[in-house]
C-alpha positions as CSV (number, residue, x, y, z in Angstrom):
1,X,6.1,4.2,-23.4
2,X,6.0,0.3,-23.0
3,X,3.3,-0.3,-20.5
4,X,4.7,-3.4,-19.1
5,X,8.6,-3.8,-18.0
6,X,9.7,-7.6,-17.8
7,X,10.3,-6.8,-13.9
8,X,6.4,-6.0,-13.9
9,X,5.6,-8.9,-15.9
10,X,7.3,-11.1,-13.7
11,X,5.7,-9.6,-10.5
12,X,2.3,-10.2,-12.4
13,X,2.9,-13.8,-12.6
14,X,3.1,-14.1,-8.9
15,X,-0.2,-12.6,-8.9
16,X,-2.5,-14.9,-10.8
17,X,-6.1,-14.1,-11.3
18,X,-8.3,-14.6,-7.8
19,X,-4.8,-15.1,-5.9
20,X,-5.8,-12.4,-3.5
21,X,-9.4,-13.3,-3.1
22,X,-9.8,-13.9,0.3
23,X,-6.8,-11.2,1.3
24,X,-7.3,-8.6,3.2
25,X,-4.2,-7.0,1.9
26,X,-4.3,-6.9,-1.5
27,X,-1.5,-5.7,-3.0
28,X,-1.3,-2.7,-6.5
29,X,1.4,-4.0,-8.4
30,X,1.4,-1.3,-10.7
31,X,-0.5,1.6,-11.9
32,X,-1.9,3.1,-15.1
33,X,-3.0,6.8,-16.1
34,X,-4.8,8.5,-18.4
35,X,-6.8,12.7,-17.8
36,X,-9.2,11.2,-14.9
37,X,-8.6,7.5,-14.7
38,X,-6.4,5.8,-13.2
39,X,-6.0,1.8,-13.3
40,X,-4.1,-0.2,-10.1
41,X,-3.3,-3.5,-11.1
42,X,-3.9,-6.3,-8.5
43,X,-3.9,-9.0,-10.5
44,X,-3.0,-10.5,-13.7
45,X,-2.8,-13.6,-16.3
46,X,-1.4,-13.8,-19.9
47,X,-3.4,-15.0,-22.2
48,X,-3.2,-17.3,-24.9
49,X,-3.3,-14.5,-27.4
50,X,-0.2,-12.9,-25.5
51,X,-2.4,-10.1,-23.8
52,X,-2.4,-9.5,-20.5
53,X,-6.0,-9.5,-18.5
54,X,-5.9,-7.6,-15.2
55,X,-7.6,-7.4,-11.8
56,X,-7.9,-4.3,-10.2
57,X,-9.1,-0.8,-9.4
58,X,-10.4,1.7,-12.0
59,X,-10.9,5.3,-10.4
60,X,-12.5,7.9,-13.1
61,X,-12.2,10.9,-11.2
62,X,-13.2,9.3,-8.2
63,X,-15.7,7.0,-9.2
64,X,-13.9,3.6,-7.6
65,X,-14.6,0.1,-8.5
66,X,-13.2,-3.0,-9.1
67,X,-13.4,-4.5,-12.8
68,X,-11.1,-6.3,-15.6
69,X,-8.9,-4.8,-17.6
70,X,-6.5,-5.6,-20.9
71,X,-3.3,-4.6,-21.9
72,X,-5.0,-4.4,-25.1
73,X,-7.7,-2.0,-24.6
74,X,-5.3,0.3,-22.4
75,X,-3.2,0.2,-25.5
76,X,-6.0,0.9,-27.6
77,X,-6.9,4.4,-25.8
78,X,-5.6,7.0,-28.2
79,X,-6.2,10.5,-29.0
80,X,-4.6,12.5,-32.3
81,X,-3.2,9.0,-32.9
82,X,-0.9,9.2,-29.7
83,X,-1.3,6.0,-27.2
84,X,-2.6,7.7,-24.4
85,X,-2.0,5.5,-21.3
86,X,0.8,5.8,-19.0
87,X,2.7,3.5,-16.7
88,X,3.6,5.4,-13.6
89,X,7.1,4.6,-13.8
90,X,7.6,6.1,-10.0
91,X,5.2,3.9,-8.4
92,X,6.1,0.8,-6.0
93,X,4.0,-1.8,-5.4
94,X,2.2,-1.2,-2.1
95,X,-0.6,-2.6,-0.1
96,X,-4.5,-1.1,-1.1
97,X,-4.4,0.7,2.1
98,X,-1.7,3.0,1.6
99,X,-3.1,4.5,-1.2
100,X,-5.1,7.6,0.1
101,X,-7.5,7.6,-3.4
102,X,-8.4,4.1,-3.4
103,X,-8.4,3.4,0.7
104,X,-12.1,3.9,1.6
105,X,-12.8,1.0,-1.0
């Protein structure tokens, strides 16, 4: 599964890197999965090197924090030699609080 659409891509680079700093409503623009993490992605810029860098939330079974991310390293999760990490291709960008897992953040 392609982790990135260009329709994601395109709402990532509306999203720069410390756009949403002093927002109250950050918003997830899309979300990542793998056994008990989860990644939300509230921000992102390409890099030189064509990866992606990302701002967000990573939940490990519900151990919350905010951190950096690549498209890289999310790529680079594997296990048997499968790519591990899924887009969730039925999630729509939404505002932090409307997410019941990550809301008390």
């Amino acid at each position: 599964m392609k982790l990135l659409t260009k329709q994601i891509e395109r709402q990532l680079a509306k999203a720069p890197l410390y756009s949403t700093e002093d927002s109250e409503e950050k918003k997830i623009i899309c979300k990542f999965f793998f056994g008990s993490f989860t990644w939300y992605v509230i921000e992102a810029e390409l890099q030189e090197n064509g990866d992606w860098l990302f701002f967000g939330i990573v939940d490990n079974a519900g151990n919350k924090e905010y951190g950096y991310f690549t498209q890289s390293q999310l790529q680079s999760v594997t296990w048997r030699g499968w790519h591990c990490v899924e887009r969730d291709v039925h999630f729509k960008p939404t505002v932090i609080k409307n997410i019941n897992k990550v809301s008390n953040l």
